[in-house]
C-alpha positions in Angstrom: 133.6 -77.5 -36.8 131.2 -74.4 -36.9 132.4 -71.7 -39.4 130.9 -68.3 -40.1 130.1 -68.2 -43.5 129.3 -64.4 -43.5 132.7 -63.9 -43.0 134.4 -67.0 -43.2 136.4 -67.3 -40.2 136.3 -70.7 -37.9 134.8 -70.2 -34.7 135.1 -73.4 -33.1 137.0 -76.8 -34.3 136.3 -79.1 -31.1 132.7 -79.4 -31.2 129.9 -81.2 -28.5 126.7 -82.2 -30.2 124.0 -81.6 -27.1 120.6 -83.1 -28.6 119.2 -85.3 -25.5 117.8 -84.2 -22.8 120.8 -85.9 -20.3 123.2 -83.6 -22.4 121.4 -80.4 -23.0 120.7 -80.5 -18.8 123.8 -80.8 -18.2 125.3 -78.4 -20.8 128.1 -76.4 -18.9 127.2 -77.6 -15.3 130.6 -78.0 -13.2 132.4 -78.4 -16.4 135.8 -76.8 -17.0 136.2 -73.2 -18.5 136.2 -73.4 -22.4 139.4 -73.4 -24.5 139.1 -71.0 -27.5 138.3 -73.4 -30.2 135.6 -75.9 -27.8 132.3 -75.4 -28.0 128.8 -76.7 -27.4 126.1 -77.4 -30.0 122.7 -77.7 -28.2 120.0 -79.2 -31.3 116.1 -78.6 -30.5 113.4 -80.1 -32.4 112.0 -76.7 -33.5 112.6 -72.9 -33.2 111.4 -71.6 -29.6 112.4 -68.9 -27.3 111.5 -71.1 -24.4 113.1 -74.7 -25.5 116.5 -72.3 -26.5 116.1 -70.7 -23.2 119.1 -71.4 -20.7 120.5 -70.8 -16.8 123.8 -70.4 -15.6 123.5 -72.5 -12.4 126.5 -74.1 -11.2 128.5 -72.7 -14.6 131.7 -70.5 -13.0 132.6 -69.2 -16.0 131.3 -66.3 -18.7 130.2 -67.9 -21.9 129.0 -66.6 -25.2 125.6 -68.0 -26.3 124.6 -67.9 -29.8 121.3 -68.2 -30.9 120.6 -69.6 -34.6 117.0 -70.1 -36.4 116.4 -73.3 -38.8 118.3 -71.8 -41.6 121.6 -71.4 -39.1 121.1 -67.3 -39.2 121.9 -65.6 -36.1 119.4 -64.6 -34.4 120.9 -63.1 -30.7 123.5 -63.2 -29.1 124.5 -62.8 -25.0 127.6 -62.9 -22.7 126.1 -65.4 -20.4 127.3 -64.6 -16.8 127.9 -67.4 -13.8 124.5 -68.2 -11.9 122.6 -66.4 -13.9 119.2 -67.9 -13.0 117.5 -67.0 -17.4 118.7 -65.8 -21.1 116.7 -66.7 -23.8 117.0 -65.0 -27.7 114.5 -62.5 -28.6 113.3 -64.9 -31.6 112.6 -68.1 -31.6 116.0 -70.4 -32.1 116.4 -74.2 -33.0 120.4 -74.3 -32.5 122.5 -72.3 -29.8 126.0 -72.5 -29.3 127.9 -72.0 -26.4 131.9 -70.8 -26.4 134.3 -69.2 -25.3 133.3 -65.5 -24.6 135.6 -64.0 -27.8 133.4 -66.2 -30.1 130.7 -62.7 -29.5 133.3 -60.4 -31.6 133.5 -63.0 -35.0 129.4 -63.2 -35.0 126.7 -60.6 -35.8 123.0 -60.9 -35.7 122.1 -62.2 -39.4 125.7 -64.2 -40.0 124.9 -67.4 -41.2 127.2 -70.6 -39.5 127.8 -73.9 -40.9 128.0 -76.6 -38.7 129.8 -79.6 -39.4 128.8 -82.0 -36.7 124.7 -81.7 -37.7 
């Protein structure tokens, strides 16, 4: 589950963990549009702009990415179009999630998330 401790509302309750390199790859690729409550977790070693970095190829759906530091703090945020060839956050990020698009109205830059599957 990943809640929004800011202001505690649940943003996701079916949770995929992305921390290899097979599954962060693949991330949205062909995959299904996203219920409300699904959402993936992509883990990176350490904050970067250029490891959190991601593409939209072969996703055919709008997805909100959300880009969090060590500490789990927001730090951007993007409606990630279909074949969108780059988005990366303007700071460096550790964690991203990626959602349903509606999940960009219940996060602002500097919320805090918990994350229950880390």
């Amino acid at each position: 589950m990943i809640r929004n401790l800011t202001n505690n509302r649940v943003l996701a309750t079916k949770v995929r963990r992305c921390d290899t390199f097979v599954t962060r790859a693949r991330g949205l690729m062909f995959h299904r549009p996203l219920a409300r409550d699904e959402a993936l977790l992509f883990v990176e070693r350490k904050e970067s702009i250029s490891r959190a970095a991601i593409h939209m190829f072969f996703v055919f759906f709008p997805i909100a990415v959300i880009w969090l530091d060590a500490e789990k703090r927001v730090v951007d945020k993007v409606l990630a179009r279909p074949f969108r060839p780059y988005y990366a956050p303007r700071e460096p990020a550790q964690y991203y999630v990626e959602g349903h698009p509606d999940l960009l109205d219940q996060v602002q830059v500097g919320d805090v998330l918990e994350i229950g599957c880390l």
